[in-house]
C-alpha positions in Angstrom: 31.5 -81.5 -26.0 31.1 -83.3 -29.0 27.1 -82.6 -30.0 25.3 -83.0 -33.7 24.6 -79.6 -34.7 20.8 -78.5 -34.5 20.3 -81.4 -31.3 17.1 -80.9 -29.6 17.9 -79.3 -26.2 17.0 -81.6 -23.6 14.6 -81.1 -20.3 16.1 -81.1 -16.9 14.1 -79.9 -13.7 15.6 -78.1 -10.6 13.4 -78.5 -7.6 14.3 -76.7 -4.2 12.6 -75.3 -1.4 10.9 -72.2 -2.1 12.9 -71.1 1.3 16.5 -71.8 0.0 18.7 -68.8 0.6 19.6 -67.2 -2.9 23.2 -68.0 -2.3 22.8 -71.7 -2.4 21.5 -71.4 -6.1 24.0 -69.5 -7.2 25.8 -72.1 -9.4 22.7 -73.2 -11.0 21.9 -69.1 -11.9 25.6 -68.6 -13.0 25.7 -71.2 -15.5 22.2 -70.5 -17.0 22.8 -66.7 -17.0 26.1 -67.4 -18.4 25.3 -69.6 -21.6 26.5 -73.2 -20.1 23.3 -74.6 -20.3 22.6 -73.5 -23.8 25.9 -74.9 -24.9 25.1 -77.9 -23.0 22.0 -77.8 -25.4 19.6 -78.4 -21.6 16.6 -76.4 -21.2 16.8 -76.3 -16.9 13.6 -75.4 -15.2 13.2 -74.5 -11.7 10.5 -76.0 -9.7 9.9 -74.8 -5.4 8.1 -76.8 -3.4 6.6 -75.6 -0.3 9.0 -77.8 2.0 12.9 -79.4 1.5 11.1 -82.9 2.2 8.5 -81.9 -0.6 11.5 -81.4 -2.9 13.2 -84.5 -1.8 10.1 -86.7 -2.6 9.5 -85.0 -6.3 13.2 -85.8 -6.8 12.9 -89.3 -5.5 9.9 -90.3 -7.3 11.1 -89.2 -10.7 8.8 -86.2 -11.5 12.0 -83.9 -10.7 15.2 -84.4 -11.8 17.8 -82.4 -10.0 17.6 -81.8 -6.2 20.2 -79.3 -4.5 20.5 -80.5 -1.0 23.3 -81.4 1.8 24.0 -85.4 2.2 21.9 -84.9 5.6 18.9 -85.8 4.7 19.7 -88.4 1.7 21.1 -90.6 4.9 18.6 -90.1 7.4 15.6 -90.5 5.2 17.0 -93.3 3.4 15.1 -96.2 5.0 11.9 -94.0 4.8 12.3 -94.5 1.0 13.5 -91.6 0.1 16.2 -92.7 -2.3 18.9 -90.2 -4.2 22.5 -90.4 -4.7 24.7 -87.1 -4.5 26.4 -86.7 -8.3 28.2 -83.3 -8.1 29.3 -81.4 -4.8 29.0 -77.6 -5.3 31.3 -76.8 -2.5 34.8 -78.0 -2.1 34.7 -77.9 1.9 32.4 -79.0 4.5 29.4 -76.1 5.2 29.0 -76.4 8.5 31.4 -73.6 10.4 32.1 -72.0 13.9 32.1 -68.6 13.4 33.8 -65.8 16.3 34.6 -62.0 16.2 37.9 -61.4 14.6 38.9 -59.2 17.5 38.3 -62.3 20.2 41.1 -64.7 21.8 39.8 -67.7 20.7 41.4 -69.0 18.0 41.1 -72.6 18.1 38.2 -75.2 19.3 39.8 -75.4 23.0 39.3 -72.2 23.2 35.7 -72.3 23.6 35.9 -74.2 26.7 33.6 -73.0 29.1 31.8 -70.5 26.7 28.2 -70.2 25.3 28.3 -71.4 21.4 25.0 -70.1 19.3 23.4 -72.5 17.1 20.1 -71.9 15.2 18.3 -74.3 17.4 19.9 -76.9 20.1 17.2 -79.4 18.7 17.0 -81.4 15.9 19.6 -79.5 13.6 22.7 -81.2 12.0 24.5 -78.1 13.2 24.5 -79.1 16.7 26.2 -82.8 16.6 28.6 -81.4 13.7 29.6 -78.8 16.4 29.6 -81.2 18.9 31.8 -83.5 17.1 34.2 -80.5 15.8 34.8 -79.8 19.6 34.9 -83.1 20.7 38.0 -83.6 18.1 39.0 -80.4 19.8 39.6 -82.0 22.9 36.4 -80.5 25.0 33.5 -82.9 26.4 29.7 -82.0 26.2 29.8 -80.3 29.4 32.8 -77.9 28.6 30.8 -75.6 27.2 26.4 -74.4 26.0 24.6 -74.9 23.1 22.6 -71.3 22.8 19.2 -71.3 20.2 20.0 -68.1 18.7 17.7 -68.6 15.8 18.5 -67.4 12.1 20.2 -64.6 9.9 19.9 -61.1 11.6 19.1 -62.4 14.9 21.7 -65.1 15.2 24.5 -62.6 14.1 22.9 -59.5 16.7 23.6 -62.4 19.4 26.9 -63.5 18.9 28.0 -59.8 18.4 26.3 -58.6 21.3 28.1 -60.9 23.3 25.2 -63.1 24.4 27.5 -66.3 22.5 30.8 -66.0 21.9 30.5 -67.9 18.6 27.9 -69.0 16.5 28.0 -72.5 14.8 26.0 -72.1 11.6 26.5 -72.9 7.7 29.3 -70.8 6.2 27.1 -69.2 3.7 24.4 -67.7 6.3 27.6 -66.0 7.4 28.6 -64.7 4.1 26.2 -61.5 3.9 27.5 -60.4 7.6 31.3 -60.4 6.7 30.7 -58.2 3.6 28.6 -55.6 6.0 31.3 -56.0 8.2 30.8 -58.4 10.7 34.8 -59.4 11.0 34.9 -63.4 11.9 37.4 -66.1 12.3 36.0 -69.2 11.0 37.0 -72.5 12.7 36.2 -75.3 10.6 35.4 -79.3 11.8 39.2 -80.9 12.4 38.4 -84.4 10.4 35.6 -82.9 7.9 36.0 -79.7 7.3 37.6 -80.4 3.5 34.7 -82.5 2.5 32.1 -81.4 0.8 28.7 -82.4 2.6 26.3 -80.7 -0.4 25.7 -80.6 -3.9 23.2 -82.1 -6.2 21.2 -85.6 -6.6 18.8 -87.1 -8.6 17.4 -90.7 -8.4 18.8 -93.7 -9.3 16.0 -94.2 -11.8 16.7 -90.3 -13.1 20.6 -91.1 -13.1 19.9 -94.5 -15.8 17.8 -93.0 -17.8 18.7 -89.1 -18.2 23.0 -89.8 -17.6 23.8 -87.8 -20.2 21.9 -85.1 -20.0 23.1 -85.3 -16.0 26.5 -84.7 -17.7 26.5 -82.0 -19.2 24.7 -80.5 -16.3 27.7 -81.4 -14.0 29.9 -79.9 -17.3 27.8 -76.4 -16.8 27.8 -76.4 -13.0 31.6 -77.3 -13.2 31.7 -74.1 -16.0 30.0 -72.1 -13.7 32.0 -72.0 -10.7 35.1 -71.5 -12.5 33.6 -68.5 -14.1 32.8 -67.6 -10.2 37.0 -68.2 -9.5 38.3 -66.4 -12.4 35.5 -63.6 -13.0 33.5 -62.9 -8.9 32.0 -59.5 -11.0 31.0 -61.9 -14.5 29.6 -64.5 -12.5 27.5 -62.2 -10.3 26.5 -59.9 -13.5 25.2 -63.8 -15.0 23.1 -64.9 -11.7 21.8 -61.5 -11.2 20.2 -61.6 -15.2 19.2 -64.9 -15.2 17.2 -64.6 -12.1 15.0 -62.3 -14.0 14.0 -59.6 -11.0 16.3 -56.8 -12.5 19.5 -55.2 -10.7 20.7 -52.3 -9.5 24.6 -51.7 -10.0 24.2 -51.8 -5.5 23.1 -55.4 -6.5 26.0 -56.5 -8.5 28.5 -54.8 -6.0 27.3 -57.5 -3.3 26.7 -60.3 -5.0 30.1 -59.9 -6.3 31.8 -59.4 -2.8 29.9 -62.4 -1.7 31.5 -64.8 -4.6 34.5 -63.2 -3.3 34.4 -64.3 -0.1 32.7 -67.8 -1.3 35.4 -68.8 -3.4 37.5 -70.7 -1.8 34.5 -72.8 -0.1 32.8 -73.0 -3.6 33.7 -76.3 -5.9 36.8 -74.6 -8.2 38.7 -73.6 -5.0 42.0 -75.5 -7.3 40.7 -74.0 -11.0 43.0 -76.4 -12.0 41.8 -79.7 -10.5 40.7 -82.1 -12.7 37.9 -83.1 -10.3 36.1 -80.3 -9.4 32.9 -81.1 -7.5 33.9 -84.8 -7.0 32.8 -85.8 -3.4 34.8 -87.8 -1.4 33.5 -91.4 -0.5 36.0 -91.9 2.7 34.9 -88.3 3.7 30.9 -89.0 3.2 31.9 -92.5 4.9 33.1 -91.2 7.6 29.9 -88.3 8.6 27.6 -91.3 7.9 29.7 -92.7 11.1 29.2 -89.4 12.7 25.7 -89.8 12.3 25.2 -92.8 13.5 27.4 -92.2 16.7 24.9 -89.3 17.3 22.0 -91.7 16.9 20.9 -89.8 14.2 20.5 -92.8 12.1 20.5 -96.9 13.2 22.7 -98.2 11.0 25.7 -97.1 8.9 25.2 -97.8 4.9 27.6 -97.7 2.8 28.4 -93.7 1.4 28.0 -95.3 -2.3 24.1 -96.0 -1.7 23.9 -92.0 -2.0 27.0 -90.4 -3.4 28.3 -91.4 -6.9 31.5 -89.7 -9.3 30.1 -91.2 -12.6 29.6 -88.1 -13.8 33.0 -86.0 -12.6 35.4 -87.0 -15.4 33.0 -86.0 -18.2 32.0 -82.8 -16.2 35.9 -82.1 -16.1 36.3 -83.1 -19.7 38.0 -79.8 -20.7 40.2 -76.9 -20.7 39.4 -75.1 -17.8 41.7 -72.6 -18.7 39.0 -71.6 -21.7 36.2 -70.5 -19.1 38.8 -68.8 -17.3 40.1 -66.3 -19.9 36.4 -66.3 -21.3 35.5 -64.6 -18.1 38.1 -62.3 -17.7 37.7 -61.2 -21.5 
């Protein structure tokens, strides 16, 4: 990255909901714990907001930069004037999963014919039309099987393996925690989305003019980051643990590692090697939009370039990979 020695550092702000689970800023943590952001000569601040809308509108209105967020809300909120375009994915598959015991006989979406599916609540949520339209691809009709509120985290997991749902339908990172305890699951993922990344990072159209370059070598870290995360689970962990300042226990840095573990393949460097790591796919975001819009989630279907853009994913790529991988396992 070809920058003038002694180049002032420039400002870039992160703002989330002060209720994001840890696990969906792990990226951001790994590359500042890790030195990317430094080399990228960016000082990245963090700023919560009491509410993911709150965040949205700080990012929309200019007075944030960066939002981490799923394409969800950039499409449904669109014509309320909310107005951000995806630049960077930070997965490399769709999130939202099917999860059922290891041990069960289902082991495809016809499966679940006739059986009780948990969800975190059957209104309102994009996990229940995504699970709808996975099964519908699967062959079974709204009335082949239930839609069960089973809530959130402990709860939703003590349902499905209590038996009162067979399988719970829920992002694959609220999963993630259980399968390290030892929660044993088969994950079943949509048929015609499942390998497109429906979550990453946006900023404003506005933001994306003005502060591009910056926004590059911000894609550049993130990219850093999760190849550290492929190459080096125990490096990366050790760098989000220290840069999120609360102090660790060597306890700590066993799970976090074992979480980046079982993350990896769903995380943006799945292929270390791919030249376009965290690009998200237009045809793939085209096609949810539809999704959406058959669901009656939204009125009309936009185009998927009104809020995703890959202006940023060559640069971000724009170097040996193989260097962040043998830096992390040094």
């Amino acid at each position: 990255m070809a920058l003038r020695p002694g180049v002032a550092d420039d400002a870039l702000a992160v703002v989330r909901d002060s209720k994001t689970p840890p696990l969906m800023n792990a990226l951001n943590l790994v590359a500042e714990g890790a030195g990317f952001y430094k080399e990228a000569h960016l000082k990245v601040t963090n700023v919560l907001s009491e509410t993911a809308l709150d965040a949205l509108k700080i990012c929309s209105s200019g007075r944030g930069e960066i939002c981490p967020v799923g394409i969800e809300p950039l499409v449904s909120r669109y014509d309320e004037g909310i107005r951000l375009k995806m630049f960077l994915a930070r997965a490399s598959k769709f999130g939202y999963v099917i999860g059922v015991p290891e041990d069960s006989g289902i082991r495809t979406l016809a499966d679940l014919k006739g059986k009780k599916i948990g969800v975190h609540s059957v209104t309102g949520t994009s996990a229940v039309f995504t699970t709808e339209s996975a099964l519908a691809v699967g062959g079974l009709k709204k009335g082949d099987y239930e839609l069960v509120t089973i809530g959130m985290e402990d709860e939703a997991v003590g349902k499905l393996k209590s038996g009162q749902v067979v399988a719970a339908a829920l992002p694959f990172y609220e999963l993630i925690p259980f399968m390290i305890a030892g929660t044993k699951l088969r994950i079943l993922r949509h048929p015609s989305l499942g390998e497109y990344a429906n979550a990453g990072y946006a900023a404003a159209p506005s933001v994306i003019a003005e502060k591009g370059d910056a926004l590059r070598r911000f894609s550049r870290a993130i990219v850093q980051a999760s190849l550290l995360v492929r190459s080096d689970p125990g490096a990366a962990a050790q760098a989000m643990l220290t840069a999120d300042g609360k102090g660790f226990t060597e306890a700590d840095l066993a799970r976090r590692t074992a979480e980046f573990r079982f993350w990896e393949e769903d995380l943006p460097a799945a292929d270390p090697l791919n030249k376009r790591i965290g690009a998200i796919s237009l045809a793939g975001m085209q096609a949810y939009i539809q999704l959406m819009a058959d669901a009656g989630i939204i009125k009309r279907v936009m185009p998927a370039s009104e809020v995703v853009t890959d202006e940023f994913v060559e640069f971000a790529n724009g170097f040996d990979h193989r260097s962040v991988m043998s830096k992390g396992r040094r």
